[in-house]
C-alpha positions in Angstrom: 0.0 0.0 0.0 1.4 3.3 -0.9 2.3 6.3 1.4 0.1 9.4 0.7 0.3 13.3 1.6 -2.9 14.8 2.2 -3.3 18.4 3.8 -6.4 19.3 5.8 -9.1 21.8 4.6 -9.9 22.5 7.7 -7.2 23.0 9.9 -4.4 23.4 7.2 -1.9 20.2 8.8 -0.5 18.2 6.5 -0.2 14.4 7.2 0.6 11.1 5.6 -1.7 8.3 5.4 -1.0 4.3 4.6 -3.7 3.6 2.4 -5.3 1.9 -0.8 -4.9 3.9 -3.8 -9.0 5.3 -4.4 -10.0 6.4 -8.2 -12.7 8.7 -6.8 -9.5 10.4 -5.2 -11.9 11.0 -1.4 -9.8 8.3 0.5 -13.0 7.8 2.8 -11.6 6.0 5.8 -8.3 9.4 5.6 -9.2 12.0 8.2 -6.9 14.8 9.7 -5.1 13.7 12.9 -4.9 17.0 14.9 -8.9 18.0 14.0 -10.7 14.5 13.2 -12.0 16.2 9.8 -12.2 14.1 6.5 -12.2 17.3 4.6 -8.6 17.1 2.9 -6.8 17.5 -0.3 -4.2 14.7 -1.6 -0.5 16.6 -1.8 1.7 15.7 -4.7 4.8 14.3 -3.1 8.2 12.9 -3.9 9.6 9.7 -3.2 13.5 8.6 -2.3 15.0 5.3 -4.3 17.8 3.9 -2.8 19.9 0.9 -4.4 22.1 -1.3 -2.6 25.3 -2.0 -3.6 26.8 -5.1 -4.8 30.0 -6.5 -2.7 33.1 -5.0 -4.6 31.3 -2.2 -6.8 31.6 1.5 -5.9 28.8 3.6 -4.8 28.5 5.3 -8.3 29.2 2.9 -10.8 27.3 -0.5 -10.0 28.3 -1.5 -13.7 31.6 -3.0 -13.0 29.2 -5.3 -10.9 26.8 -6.4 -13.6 29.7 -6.6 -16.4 32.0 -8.9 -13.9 30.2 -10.8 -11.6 27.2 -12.0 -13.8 29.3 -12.6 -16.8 31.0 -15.2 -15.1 28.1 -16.5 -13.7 25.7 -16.4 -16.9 28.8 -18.1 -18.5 29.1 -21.0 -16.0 25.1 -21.0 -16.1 25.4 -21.6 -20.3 28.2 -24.5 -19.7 25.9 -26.3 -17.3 23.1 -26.2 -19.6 25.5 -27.1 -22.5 26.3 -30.3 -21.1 23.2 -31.3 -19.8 21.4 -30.9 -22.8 21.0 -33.4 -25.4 21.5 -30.8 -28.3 25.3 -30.1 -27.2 26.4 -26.5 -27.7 25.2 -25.9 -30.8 21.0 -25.6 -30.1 20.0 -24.9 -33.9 20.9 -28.4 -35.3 24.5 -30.5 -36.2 25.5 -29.1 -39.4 26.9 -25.5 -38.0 26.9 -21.7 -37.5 25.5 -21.6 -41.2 21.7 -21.7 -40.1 19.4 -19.1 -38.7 16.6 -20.0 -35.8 14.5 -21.5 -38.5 16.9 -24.0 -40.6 17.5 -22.1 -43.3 20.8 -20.7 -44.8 22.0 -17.4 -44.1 22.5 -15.3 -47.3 26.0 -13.6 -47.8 25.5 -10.2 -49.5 
């Protein structure tokens, strides 16, 4: 459930609230904390996004992360399915890198 801003009509405090998001835009069940009045209008706020960090990556530039450590796991991920699958290494049929997804020859222009 998302976090909303909502500022009273009546008593001018602005609050958040925990609740369902509503289409009508009332948010029935929202009323002010410091007055008890339902009378209110829905701020427009901003949110913070934080991302971890992976182990070895620095704070700015999580790239070295994704480019090292999952290549050489994707990598080991591919060999194991290589040699557990009965179609080898090459998925596309035994006769070589000359055929496309469908079977047919690749046209030199």
């Amino acid at each position: 459930m998302p976090i909303y801003e909502f500022e009273c009509k009546k008593c001018d405090v602005v609050y958040e609230e925990l609740t369902s998001y509503d289409k009508t835009e009332k948010y029935k069940g929202v009323e002010c904390p410091e007055c008890g009045s339902k009378s209110k209008r829905k701020l427009v706020s901003s949110c913070g996004i934080s991302f971890g960090n992976p182990k070895e990556s620095s704070k700015w530039d999580s790239r070295s992360y994704r480019a090292g450590h999952n290549h050489e796991r994707a990598k080991g991920e591919r060999r194991h399915a290589e040699a557990a699958s009965h179609m080898g290494t090459n998925p596309y049929g035994g006769t070589g890198d000359n055929l496309n997804v469908h079977g047919s020859e690749h046209i030199e222009l």
